[in-house]
TORBA-627632 format. One record per residue (C-alpha): chain; y, z, x; residue in one letter. Coordinates in nm, 3 decimals. Layout:
 cadena       y       z       x residuo
      A       Y       Z       X       A
...
END
This chain:
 cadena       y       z       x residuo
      A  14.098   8.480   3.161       X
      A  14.008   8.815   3.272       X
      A  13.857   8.915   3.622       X
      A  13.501   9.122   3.487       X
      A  13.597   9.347   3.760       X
      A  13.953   9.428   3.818       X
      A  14.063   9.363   3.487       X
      A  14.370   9.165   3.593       X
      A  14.455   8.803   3.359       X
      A  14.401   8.590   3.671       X
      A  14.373   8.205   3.644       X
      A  14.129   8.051   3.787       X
      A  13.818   8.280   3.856       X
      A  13.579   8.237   4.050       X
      A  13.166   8.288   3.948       X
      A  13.011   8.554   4.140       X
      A  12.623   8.572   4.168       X
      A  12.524   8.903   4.107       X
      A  12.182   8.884   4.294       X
      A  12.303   8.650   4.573       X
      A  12.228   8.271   4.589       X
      A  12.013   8.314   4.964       X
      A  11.821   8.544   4.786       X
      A  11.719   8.384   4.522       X
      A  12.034   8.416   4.273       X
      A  12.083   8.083   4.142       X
      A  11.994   8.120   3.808       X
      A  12.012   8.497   3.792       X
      A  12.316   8.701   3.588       X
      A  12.683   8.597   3.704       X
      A  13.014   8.723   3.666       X
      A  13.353   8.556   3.625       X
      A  13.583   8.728   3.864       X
      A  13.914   8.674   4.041       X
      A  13.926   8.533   4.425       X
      A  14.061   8.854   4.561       X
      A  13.794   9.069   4.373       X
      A  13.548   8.785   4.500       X
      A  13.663   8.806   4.880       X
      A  13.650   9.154   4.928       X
      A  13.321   9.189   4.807       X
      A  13.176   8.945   5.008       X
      A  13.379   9.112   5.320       X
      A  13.282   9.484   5.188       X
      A  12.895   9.430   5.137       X
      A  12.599   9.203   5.295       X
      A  12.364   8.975   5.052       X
      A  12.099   9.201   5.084       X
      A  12.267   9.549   4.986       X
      A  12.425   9.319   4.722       X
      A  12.062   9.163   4.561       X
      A  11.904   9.536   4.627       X
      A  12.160   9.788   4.528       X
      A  12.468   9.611   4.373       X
      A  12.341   9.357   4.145       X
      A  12.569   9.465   3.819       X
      A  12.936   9.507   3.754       X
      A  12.870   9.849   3.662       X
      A  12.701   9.899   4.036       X
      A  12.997   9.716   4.209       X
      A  13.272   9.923   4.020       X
      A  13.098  10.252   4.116       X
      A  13.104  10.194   4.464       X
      A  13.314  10.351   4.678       X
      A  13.476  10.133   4.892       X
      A  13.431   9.847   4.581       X
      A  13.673  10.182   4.389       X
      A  13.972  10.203   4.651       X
      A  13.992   9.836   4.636       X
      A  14.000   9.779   4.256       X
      A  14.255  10.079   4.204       X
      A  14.507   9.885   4.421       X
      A  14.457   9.517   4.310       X
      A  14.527   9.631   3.967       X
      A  14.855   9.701   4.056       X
      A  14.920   9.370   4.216       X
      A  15.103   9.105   4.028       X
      A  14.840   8.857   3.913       X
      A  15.034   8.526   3.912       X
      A  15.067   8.613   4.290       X
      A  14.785   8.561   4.567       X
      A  14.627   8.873   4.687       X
      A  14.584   8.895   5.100       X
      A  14.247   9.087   5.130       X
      A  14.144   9.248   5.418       X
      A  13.899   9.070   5.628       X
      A  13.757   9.395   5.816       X
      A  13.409   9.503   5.764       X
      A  13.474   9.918   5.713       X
END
């Protein structure tokens, strides 16, 4: 399957709620997306910048920091586990 976000064939992914479960995501939209991809946004970005400001793919991908990230995982081998990083920049 493919990760909605980095676009890397990545087995298994993970579901990501895109409007945060302590906020009242658990029956909102969700995306399938890889661990790594998963990690690093959850390291990048608090649940309430996520419910109020990046609640889409399209909102995640256009982020800056979200960018840098997802230009380098795509170059990582996807049969091999991706270390994120677990500072908060």
């Amino acid at each position: 399957m493919t990760c909605e976000l980095c676009e890397r064939e990545v087995q298994p992914l993970t579901v990501h709620h895109l409007i945060p479960r302590q906020k009242k995501g658990h029956h909102g939209p969700k995306i399938n997306i890889c661990s790594a991809c998963h990690k690093q946004i959850h390291i990048f970005y608090d649940n309430t910048r996520l419910a109020q400001e990046l609640n889409s793919p399209e909102k995640l991908k256009d982020e800056p920091q979200m960018q840098k990230f997802l230009s380098w995982v795509k170059k990582q081998d996807p049969n091999k586990r991706v270390k994120v990083h677990r500072k908060r920049t």
